[in-house]
C-alpha positions in Angstrom: 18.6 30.5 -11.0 15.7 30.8 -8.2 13.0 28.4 -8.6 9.6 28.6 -8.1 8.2 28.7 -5.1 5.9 25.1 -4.8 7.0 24.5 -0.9 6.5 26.6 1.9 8.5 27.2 4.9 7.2 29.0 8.2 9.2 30.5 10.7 7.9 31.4 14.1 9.6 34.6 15.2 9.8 35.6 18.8 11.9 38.8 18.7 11.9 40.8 15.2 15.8 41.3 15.0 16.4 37.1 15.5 15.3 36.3 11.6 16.3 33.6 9.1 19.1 35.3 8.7 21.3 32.9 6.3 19.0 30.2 5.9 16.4 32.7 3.9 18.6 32.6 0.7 18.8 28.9 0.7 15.4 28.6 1.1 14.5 30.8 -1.6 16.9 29.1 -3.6 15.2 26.1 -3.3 12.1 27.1 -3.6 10.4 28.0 -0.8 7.6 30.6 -0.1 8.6 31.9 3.0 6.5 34.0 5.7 7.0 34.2 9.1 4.4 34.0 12.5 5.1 36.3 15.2 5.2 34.7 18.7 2.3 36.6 21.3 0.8 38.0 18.3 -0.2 35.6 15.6 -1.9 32.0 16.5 0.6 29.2 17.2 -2.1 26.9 17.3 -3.2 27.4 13.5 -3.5 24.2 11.4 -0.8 26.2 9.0 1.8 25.2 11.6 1.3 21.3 11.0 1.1 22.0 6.7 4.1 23.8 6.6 6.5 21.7 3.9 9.2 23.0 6.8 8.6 24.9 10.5 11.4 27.0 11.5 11.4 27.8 15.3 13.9 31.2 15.8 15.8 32.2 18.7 15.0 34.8 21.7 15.8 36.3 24.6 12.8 34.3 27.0 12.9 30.8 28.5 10.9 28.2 27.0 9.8 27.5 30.6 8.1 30.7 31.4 4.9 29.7 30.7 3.3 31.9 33.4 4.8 34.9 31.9 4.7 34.0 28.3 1.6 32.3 28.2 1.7 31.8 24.3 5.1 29.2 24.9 1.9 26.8 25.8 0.6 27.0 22.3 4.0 27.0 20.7 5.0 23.7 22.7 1.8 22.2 21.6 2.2 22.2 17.8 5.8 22.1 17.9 5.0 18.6 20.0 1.9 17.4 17.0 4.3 18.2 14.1 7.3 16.1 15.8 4.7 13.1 16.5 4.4 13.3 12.4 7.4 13.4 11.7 7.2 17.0 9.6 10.5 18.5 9.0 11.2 20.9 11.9 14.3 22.9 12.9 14.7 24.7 16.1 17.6 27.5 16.9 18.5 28.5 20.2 15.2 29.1 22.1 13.5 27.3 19.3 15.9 24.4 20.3 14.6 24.5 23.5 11.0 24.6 22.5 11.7 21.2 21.1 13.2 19.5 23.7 10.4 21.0 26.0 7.8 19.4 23.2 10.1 16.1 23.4 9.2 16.0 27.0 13.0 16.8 28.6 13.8 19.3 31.1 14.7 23.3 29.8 16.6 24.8 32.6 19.0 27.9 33.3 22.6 26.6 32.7 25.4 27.3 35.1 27.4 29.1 32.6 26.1 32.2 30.0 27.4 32.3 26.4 27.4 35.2 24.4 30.1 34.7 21.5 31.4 32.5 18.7 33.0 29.0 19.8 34.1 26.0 18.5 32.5 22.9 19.1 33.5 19.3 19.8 31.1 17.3 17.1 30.2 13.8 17.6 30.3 11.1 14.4 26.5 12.0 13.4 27.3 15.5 14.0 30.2 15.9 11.7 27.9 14.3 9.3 24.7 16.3 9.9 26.3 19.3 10.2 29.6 18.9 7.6 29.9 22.3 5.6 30.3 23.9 9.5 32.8 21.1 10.3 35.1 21.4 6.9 34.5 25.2 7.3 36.4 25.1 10.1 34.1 27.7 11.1 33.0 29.2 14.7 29.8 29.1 15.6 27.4 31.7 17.1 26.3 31.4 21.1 23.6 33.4 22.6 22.3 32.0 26.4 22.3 30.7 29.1 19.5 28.0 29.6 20.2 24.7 28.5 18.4 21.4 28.3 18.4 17.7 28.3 18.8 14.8 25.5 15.5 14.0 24.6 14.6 10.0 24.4 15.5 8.7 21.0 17.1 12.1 20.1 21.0 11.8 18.8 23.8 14.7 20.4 25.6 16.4 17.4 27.9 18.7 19.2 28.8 19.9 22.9 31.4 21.9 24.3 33.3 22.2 27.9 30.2 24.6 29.1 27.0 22.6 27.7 26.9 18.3 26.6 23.8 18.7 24.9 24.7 21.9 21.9 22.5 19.8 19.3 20.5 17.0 18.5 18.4 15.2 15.9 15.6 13.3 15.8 15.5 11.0 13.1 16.4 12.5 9.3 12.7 14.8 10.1 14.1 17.3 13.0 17.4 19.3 13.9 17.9 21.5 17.3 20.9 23.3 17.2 21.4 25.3 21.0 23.8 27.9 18.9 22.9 30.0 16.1 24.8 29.3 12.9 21.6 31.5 10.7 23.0 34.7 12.0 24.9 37.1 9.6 27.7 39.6 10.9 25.7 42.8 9.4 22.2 41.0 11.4 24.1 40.9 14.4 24.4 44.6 14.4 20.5 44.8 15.5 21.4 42.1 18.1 23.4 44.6 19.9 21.3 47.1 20.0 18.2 44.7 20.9 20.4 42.8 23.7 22.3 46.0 24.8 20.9 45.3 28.4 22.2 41.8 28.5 25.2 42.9 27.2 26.0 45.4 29.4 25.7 43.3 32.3 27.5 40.2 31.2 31.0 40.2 32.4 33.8 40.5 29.4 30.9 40.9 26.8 31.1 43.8 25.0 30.0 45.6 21.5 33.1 46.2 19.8 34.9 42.6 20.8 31.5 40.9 19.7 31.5 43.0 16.6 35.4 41.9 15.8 34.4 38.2 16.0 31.9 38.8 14.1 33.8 40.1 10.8 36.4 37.3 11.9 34.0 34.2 11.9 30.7 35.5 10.2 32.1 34.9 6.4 33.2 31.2 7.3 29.5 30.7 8.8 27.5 32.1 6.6 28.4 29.8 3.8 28.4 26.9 5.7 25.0 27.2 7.1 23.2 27.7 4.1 25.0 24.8 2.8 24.1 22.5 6.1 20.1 23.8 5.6 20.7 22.6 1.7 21.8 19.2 2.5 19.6 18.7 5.3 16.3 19.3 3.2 17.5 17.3 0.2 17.7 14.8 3.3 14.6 15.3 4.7 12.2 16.3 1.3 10.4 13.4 -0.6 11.9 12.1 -4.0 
């Protein structure tokens, strides 16, 4: 039975077609109002960022340092940075990851290596823990980029592969950065292609329909298990 809605979650959105994807019907579930803040639209710097029971920062296709060009990614790093400092429950995805390393004062940088697909994962002790419905799902998870960034100070690595060391991190039981995307669903991922069709076309061996196979391979496994990570990780980080 869905609760009622007595916590609220906001996710800041910085492309329309890079949503909550899984995570929305856990949140609902436990009872979250959900609404979401669109990135060079809406005001990152409102005081609503710092209420929020839980910030979600979302994926997309920008780099969280191109300020110059994206002068909003200012604002964004601000808040992100004043809700960390309080410990507030905050998870970051992809370039939301990066946002929060940026806010935790590391480097973001372009990587040497782009990955578009699903991939396993090589999960270290806390990982395996943090994120344990992903691990005993077996499941692959979602990669989307090609920037990358360093392990912020007091931060602990979850995961890395043979392309990236730092794939995830936490910050205490209040914050979790996750460089991949396990929120994405295989029928969401049909307006990814159509919204990264550039990117797509010009990445060697990417293409539609192999994405689109691994998608209705892996998607199934992932979707369950992320919406059981997000549940564990609140019960985690709410107050009794």
């Amino acid at each position: 039975m869905k609760k009622t809605a007595t916590k609220t979650a906001l996710a800041i959105r910085h492309v329309a077609f890079e949503d909550l994807g899984s995570f929305r019907p856990a949140l609902e579930e436990l009872g979250y109002d959900i609404a979401y803040c669109e990135a060079g639209r809406d005001d990152l710097g409102d005081p609503a960022f710092l209420e929020a029971d839980l910030l979600l920062v979302l994926g997309g296709p920008i780099g969280a340092y191109e300020e110059e060009a994206y002068p909003f990614l200012r604002q964004e790093i601000a808040t992100v940075e004043k809700r960390l400092a309080q410990g507030r429950p905050t998870i970051g995805t992809c370039l939301g990851a990066q946002i929060m390393a940026r806010a935790l004062g590391v480097r973001v940088y372009p990587g040497g290596v782009k990955e578009i697909g699903y991939g396993r994962l090589d999960y270290t002790e806390e990982g395996q823990r943090v994120l344990a419905p992903v691990v005993e799902a077996g499941a692959a998870v979602l990669h989307w980029h090609g920037d990358t960034f360093d392990l912020p100070e007091g931060a602990v690595r979850l995961a890395s592969n043979e392309h990236y060391p730092n794939q995830a991190f936490a910050l205490g039981d209040f914050a979790l950065a996750t460089q991949f995307h396990i929120e994405a669903t295989a029928a969401g991922l049909e307006r990814w292609f159509i919204g990264h069709a550039l990117e797509i076309a010009t990445t060697p061996g990417i293409d539609v329909p192999a994405l689109r196979a691994e998608a209705a391979r892996e998607g199934p496994k992932l979707e369950a298990a992320a919406g059981e990570t997000l549940r564990r990780w609140l019960r985690v980080t709410e107050p009794a």
